[in-house]
C-alpha positions in Angstrom: 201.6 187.1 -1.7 204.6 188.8 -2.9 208.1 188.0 -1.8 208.2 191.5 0.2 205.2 190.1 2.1 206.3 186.7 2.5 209.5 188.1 4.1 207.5 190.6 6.2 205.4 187.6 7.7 208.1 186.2 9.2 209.4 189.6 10.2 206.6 190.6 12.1 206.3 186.9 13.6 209.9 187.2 15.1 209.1 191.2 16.0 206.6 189.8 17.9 208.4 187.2 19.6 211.5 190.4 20.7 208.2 192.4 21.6 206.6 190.0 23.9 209.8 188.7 25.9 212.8 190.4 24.6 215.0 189.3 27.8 213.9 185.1 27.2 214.9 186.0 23.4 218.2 187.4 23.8 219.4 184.8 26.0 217.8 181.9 23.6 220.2 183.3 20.9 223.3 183.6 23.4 223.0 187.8 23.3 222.8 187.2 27.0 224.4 184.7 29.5 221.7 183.1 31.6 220.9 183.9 35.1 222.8 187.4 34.7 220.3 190.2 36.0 220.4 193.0 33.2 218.1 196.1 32.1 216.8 195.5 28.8 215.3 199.0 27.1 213.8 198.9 23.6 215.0 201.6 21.4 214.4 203.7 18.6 214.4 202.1 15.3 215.0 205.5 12.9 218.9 206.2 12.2 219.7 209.1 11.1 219.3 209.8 7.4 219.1 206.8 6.9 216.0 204.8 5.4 216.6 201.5 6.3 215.1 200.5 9.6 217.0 197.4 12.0 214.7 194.5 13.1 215.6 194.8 17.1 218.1 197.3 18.8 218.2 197.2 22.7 219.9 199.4 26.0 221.5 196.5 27.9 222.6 197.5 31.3 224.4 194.5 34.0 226.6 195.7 36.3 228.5 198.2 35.2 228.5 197.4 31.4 226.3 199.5 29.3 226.0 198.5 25.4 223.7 198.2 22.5 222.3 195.1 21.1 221.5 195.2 17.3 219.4 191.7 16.3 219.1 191.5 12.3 216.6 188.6 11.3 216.8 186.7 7.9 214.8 183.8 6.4 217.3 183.8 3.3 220.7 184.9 3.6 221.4 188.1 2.0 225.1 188.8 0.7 224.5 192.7 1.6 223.7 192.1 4.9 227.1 192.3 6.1 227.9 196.0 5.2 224.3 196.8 6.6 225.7 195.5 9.6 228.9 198.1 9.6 226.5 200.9 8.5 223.6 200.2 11.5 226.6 200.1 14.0 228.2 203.2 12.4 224.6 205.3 13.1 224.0 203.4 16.2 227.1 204.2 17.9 226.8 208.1 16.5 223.3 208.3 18.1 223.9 206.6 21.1 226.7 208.9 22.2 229.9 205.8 21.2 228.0 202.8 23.3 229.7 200.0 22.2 227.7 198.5 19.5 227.5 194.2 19.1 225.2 192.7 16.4 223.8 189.3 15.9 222.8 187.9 12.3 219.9 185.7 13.2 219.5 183.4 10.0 216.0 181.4 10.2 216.8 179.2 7.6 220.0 177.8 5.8 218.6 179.0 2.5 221.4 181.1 0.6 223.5 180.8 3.2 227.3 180.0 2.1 230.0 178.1 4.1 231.3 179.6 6.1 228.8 182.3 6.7 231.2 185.4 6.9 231.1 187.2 10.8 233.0 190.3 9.9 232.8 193.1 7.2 234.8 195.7 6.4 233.4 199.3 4.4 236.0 201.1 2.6 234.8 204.4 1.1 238.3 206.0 -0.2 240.6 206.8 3.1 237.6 204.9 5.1 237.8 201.6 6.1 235.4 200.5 8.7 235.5 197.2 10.0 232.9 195.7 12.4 232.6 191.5 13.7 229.5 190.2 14.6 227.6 187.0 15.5 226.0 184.8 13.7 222.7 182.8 15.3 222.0 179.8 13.0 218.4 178.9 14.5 218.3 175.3 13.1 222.0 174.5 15.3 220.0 175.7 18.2 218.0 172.9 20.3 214.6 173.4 20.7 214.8 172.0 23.9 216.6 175.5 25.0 213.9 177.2 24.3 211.1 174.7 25.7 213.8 174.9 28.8 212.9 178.3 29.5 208.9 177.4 29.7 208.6 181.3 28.1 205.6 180.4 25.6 207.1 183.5 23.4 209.3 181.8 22.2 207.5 178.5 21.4 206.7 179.7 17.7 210.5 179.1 17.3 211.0 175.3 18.4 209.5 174.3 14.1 212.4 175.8 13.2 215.4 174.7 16.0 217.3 171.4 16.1 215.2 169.0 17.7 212.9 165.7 17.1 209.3 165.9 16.3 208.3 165.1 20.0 209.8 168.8 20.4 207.4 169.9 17.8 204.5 167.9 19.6 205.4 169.2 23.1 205.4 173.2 21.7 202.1 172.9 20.2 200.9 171.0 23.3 202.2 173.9 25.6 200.7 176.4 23.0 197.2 174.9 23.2 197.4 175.2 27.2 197.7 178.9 27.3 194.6 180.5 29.0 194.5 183.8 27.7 192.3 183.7 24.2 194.2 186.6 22.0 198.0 185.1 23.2 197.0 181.3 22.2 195.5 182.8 18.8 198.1 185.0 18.1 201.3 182.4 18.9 199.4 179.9 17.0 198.9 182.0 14.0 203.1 182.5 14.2 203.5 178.8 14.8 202.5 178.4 11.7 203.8 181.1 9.8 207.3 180.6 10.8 207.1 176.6 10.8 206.0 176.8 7.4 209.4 177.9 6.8 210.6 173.9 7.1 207.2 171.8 7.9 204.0 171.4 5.6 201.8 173.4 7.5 198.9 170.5 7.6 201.4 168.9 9.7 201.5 171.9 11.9 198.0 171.9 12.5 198.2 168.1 13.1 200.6 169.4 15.9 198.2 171.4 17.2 195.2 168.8 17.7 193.6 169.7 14.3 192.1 172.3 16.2 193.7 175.6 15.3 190.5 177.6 15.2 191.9 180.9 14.3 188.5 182.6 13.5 188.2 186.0 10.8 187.7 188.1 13.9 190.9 186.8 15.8 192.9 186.9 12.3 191.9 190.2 11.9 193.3 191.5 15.5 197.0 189.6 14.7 199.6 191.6 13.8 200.7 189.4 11.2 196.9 190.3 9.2 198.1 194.0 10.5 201.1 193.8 8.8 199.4 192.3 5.4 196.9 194.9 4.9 199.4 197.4 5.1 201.8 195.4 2.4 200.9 195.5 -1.5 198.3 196.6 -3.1 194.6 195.3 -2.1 193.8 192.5 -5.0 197.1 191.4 -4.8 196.9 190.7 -1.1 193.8 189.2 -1.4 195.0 186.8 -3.8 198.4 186.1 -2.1 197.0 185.8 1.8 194.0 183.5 0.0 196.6 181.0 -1.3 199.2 181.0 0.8 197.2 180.7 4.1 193.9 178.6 2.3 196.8 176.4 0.3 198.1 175.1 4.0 195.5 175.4 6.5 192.4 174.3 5.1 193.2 170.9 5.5 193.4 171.1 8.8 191.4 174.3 10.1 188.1 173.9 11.0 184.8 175.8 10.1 186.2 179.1 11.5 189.7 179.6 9.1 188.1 177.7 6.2 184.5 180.0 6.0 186.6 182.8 7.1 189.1 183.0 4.9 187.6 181.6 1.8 184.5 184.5 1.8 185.0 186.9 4.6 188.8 187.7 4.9 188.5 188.7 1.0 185.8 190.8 1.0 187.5 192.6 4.0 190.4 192.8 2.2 189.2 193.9 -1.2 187.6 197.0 1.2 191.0 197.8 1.6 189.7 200.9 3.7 190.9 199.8 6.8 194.1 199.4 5.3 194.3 202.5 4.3 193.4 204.0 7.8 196.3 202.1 9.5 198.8 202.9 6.9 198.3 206.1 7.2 198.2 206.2 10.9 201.4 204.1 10.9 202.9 207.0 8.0 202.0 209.7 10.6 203.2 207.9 13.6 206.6 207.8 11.8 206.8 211.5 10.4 205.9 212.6 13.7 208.9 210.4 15.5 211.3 211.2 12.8 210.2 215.6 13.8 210.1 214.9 17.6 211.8 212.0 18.2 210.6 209.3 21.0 207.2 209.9 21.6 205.0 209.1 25.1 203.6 205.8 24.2 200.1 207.7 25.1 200.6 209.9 22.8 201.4 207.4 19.5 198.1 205.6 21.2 196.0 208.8 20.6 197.2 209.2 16.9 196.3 205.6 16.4 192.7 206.4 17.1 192.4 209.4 14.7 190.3 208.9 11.6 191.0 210.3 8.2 189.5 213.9 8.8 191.8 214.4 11.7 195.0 212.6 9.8 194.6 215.4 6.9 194.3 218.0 9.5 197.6 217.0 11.5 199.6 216.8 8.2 198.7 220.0 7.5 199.4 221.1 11.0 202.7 219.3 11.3 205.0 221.3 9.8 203.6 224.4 12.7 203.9 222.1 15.4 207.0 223.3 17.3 207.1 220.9 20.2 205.6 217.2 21.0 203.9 220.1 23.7 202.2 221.5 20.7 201.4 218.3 19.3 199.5 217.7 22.9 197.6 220.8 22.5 196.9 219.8 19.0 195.2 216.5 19.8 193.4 217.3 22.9 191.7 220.4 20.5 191.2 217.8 18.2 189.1 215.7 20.2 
């Protein structure tokens, strides 16, 4: 797997961590002050001409404070991250009408990471000079038993990688083998291990888990961390790099289900690569059409999600005569 993909991995395993309980989240990393009612809305991810995308941006409302939360999440420290930060808050503040703006570097790992790690940044471009401070969360100085604390299984594919003893590990995998519903126990496992590979073997992981992490093709296939893959690299490199890095550290542990499944079926699914295609293009359009019309209904992005290649050809053609997400309605329901 290349190192774009490794890093997207553990992207999309904390993305889904925000998605799933961003309010549990925010107050693990100290965004947030416990027991303090606020509104938390999900935002927009596209700045303006600009092509980089932040990890997590949030509308927090308590009381009669109104500001934006910008979370940035790293597994290795990166030296540039800093005057990111000052140009994210720049374009957040411009379109979010001057909400005050506060960031929070979340660094997953110590690796790269100099002493002191640096909480302010300044950008000076001539007579310019922008300054911005902002937080750092080191996730290994937080204890594990915060997040157990909160009994919010989201966040249980964190404890691997908090301050803690092993009988913190133990109790996480415990509490993520007791969840009842099928597709939540596969997919927190699957991040369990992704993001404790970070610092654990990941046959000890599984040891965690009873041995009995039976994350079948099927189930793989629905997680958004397989998602993610197929839509990263090209198709023999993916399914050489998923092969080894997931095959390398689960088979000893995984039974029947990983082991068959990802030693014959995940690769010949993968070396397809036409469901790939189909979601990265779906994902591509999804995109284009926010960046035209801005915040679309969440009905709506589901009904582009479902279109097949025909119909994606037709809409890009179409898009540019669309005048309206209106038109884009009248589009789709002609289309179906």
């Amino acid at each position: 797997m290349t190192d774009a993909a490794h890093h997207n991995a553990y992207d999309q395993a904390f993305k889904y961590l925000a998605d799933a309980d961003p309010y549990a989240l925010l107050v693990l990393l100290g965004v947030l002050p416990v027991n303090v009612p606020a509104t938390i809305t999900p935002l927009a991810k596209e700045l303006i001409t600009s092509t980089r995308i932040p990890d997590e941006i949030y509308l927090i409302e308590s009381g009669q404070d109104r500001w934006i939360a910008h979370i940035e999440v790293q597994t290795r420290y990166d030296p540039e991250m800093p005057r990111r930060l000052v140009d994210y808050a720049d374009r957040l503040r411009i379109v979010h009408d001057d909400l005050p703006v506060r960031a929070f570097l979340v660094l997953l790992t110590a690796r790269g990471a100099p002493d002191p790690v640096p909480t302010e940044a300044t950008l000076e471009l001539g007579r310019l000079r922008l300054s911005f401070g902002y937080t750092v969360v080191k996730l290994w100085e937080l204890a594990a038993e915060a997040a157990l604390a909160t009994e919010q299984v989201a966040l249980l594919p964190l404890v691997p990688l908090m301050r803690g003893e092993r009988s913190a590990l133990a109790q996480a995998a415990e509490r993520l083998q007791a969840v009842s519903d099928e597709a939540q126990r596969q997919e927190l496992q699957l991040h369990f291990l992704v993001l404790g590979g970070l610092r654990y073997d990941v046959g000890e992981l599984i040891g965690a888990l009873g041995g009995t992490a039976m994350i079948r093709l099927e189930q793989l296939r629905e997680s958004s961390v397989y998602q993610m893959i197929w839509q990263e690299g090209q198709a023999k490199g993916l399914a050489q790099g998923l092969e080894q890095g997931l095959e390398q550290g689960l088979e000893q542990g995984l039974e029947q289900g990983l082991e068959q499944g990802l030693e014959q079926g995940l690769e010949q699914g993968l070396e397809q690569g036409l469901e790939r295609g189909l979601e990265h293009e779906r994902l591509l359009m999804t995109r284009l059409l926010q960046r035209k019309f801005g915040v679309l209904p969440p009905e709506v992005i589901a009904r582009v999600q479902t279109l097949g290649w025909e119909a994606l050809e037709q809409l890009a053609d179409a898009l540019f005569d669309l005048a309206d997400p209106n038109a884009l309605t009248a589009w789709l329901n002609r289309t179906e």
